[in-house]
N, C-alpha and C positions, 0 to 999 in steps of 0.2 A: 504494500500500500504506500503510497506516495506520502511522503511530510506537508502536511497543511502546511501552506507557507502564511508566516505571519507577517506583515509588510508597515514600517511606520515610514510616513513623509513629515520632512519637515518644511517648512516657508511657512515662518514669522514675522515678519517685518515685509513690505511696508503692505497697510489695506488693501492699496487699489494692489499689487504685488499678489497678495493672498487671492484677491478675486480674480485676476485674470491669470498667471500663471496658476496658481494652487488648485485652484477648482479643474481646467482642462488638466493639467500633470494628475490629478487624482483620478480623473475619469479615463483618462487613457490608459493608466496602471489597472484599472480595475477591468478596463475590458481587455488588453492584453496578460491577464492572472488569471488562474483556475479560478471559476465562479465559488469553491469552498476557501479563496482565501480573504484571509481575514483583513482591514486594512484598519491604521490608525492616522491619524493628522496631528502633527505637532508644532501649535500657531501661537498669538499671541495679541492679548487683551478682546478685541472684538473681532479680530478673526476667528474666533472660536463660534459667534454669532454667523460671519459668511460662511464657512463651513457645512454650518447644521443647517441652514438656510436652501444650501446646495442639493446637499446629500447627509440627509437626515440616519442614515443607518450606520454613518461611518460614528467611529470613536476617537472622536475631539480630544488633545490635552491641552491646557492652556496653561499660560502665565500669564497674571494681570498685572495690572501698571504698575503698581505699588509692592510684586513681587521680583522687579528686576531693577536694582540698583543702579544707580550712575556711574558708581563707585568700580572700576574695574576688576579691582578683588574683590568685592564684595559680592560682586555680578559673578564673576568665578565660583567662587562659594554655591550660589543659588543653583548653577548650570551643573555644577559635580553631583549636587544631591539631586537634578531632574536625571543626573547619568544611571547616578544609581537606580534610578526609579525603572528607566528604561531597559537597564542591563538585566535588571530582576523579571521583568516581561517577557524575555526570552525570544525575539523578534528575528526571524529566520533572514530579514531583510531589512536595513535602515538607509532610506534615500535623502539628502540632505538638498534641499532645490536649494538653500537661503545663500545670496552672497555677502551678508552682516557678517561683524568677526565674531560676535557670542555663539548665535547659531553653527559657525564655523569651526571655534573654539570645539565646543560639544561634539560634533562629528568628529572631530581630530582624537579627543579624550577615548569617546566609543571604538575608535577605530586602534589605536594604541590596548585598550585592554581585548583585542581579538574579536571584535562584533563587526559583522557582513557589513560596513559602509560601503554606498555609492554616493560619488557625487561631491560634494564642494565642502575641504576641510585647511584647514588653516596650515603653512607650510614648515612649519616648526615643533618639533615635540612638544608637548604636555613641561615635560620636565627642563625644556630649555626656552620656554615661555619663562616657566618659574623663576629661572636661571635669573633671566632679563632683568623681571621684577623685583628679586631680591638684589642685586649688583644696582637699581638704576639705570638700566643703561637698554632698554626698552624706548625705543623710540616711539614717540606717538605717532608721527606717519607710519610708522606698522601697523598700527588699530584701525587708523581712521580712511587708511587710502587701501581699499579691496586690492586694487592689483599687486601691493604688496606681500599680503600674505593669501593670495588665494592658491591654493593648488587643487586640483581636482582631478576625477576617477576617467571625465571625460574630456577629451583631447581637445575638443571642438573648443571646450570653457574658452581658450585664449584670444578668440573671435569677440567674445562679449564686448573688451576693450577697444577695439578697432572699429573705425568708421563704417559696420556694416552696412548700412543704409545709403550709403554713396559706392556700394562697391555688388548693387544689384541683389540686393540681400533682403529686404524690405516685402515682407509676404503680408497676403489681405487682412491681418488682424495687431502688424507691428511687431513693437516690440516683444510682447510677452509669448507670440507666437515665434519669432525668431529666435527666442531665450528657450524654449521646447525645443523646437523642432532641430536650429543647428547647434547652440552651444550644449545642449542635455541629451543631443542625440535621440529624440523622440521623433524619430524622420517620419513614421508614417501617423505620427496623431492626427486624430480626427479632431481639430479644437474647437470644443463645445464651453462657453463659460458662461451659461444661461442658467439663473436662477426663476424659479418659478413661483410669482406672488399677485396675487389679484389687486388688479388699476385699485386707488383709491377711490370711493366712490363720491365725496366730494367735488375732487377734481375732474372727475370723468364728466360732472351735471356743467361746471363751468365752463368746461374744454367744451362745450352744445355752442356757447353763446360768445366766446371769442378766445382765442390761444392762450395757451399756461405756459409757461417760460419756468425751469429751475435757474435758480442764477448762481455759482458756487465760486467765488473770484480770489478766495485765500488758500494759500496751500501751506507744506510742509516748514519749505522753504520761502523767505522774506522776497526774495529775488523774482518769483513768481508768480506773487498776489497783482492783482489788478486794482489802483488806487482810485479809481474812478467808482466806484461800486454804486454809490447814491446817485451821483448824476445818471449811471446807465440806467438805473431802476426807474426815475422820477421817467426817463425820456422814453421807456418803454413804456410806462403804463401813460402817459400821456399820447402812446397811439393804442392803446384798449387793450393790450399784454396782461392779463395775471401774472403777475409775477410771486413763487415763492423761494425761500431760502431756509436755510440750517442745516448745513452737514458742518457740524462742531461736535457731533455724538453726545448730544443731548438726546436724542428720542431714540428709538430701536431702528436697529438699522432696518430691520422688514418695513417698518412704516416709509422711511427715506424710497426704499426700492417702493414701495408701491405707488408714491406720490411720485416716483420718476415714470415708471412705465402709464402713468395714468397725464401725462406731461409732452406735450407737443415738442420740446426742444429743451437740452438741457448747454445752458452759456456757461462755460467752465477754463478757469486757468489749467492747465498739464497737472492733473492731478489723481487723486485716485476717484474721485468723483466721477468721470467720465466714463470710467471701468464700472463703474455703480451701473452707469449709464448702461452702457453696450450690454450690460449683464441682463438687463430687463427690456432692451428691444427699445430705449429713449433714443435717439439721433441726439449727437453730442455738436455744437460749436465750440472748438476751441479757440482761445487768445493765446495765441504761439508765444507771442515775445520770443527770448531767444533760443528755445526749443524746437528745432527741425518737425516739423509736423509728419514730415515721413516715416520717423521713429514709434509715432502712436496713430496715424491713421484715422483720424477724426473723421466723421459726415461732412463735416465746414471748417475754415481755420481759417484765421486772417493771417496776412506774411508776417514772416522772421524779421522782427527787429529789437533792436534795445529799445528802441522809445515806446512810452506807453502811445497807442492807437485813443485817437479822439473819441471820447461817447457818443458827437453826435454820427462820427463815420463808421461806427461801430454799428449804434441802432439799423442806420442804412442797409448792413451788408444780414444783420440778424431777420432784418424783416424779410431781404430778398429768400433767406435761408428757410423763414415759415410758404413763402408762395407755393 
């Protein structure tokens, strides 16, 4: 008889990240696996939400915000006892999608005490990490810049860094499809990252009587907010736009995805909000700024530039976007 294969994924970081790699990498493990094997996901703070959302059968682990430190020993600490946690599962299979260095760290730890890793682990021992740490002499550009410490199971990884998308690499769904399919070596997935949740039905009654607009203009990073947000809003709904807003994860994410697929167009900075978007069948606008639009593959985008785009040239291009 065959060993049930037990399979954990990891990709924790970043949301939109979890939604659109996580969810297709898991659906394409699961149909390329014997239908008796088991799988697990291993995310973080509300992607434990996108997940269950997804594919309700699978087994979520999470850590929440207030379980992973800033602290990079301390964050160590927390990751060795989620090891142990893991090692003790007995997991025939542990795939690491994440390119963060904690998530990275962990693969590397797992993979040092003898556990089946695949996939993207940090390129230093366990023990000459420590090394670092205790000497001083650990540089932060090792932490904080991926291509430093990445090393990986799969060849292709070294592509991630490179101008893919000027180099004929740029497939119908972007980045997170080019991250499957060439750097993870997932050539023949079928990318499916469609969550299934019923229109809003508020929105659905207004969307009768004239377009609903999400408007999402703040991201991760400062660099990529759009400063205009009040002027765009007053200028939309001054030609009869509903306009709504709040992806800060105040409310549950099921309700955001309902209010998006229940929403004529969703107006968003490069963020993970647009991945919300595509997840639920919303047409996304993007405001590029200095983000190659080819890399994520939006419905609509306005061009590449440093300057912020005027409100009122913006409304212009948003409207033609509803015709």
């Amino acid at each position: 008889m065959l060993k049930k294969e037990k399979i954990l994924i990891i990709r924790m970081l970043g949301l939109g990240d979890v939604t659109s790699i996580g969810i297709p990498a898991l659906r394409h493990l699961m149909a390329t696996h014997p239908s008796s094997s088991q799988f697990s996901f291993l995310t973080f703070a509300a992607g434990k939400e996108v997940i269950t959302l997804a594919e309700e059968s699978v087994n979520v682990i999470s850590l929440e915000k207030d379980e992973w430190p800033d602290d990079i020993i301390s964050a160590m600490n927390v990751f060795l006892t989620l090891a142990e946690d893991i090692i003790s599962s007995k997991y025939t299979k542990i795939i690491n999608l994440d390119t963060w260095f904690m998530p990275c760290f962990l693969a590397r730890f797992l993979y040092d005490s003898g556990q089946n890793v695949v996939g993207n682990f940090i390129n230093i021992s366990i023990s000459e990490l420590v090394k670092r740490l205790q000497n001083k002499t650990l540089n932060p550009a090792y932490v904080n810049q991926p291509g430093n410490y990445i090393e990986s199971s799969w060849d292709s990884m070294k592509k991630w860094n490179s101008y893919w998308w000027m180099q004929g690499l740029s497939p119908q769904n972007g980045y997170p499809e080019f991250f499957l399919r060439t750097c993870c070596e997932f050539h023949d997935i079928d990318f499916d990252m469609s969550i299934q949740v019923e229109p809003c039905h508020q929105l659905k009654e207004k969307r009768q009587n004239q377009p609903v607009i999400a408007l999402a203009l703040n991201a991760r990073t400062s660099e990529r907010n759009y400063p205009y947000g009040k002027e765009l809003r007053n200028a939309l709904e001054e030609k009869g736009v509903y306009i709504w807003t709040g992806f800060d994860g105040s409310v549950p994410l099921e309700e955001t995805l309902s209010k998006l697929r229940a929403s004529n167009l969703l107006v968003t900075v490069p963020s993970a909000p647009q991945w919300f978007g595509k997840s639920v069948g919303c047409k996304s606008f993007v405001i590029s700024g200095t983000v190659d639009p080819r890399t994520i593959k939006p419905d609509f985008h306005t061009p590449m530039s440093s300057a912020h785009i005027e409100p009122k040239k913006l409304v212009e291009d948003i409207m033609r976007a509803l015709s």
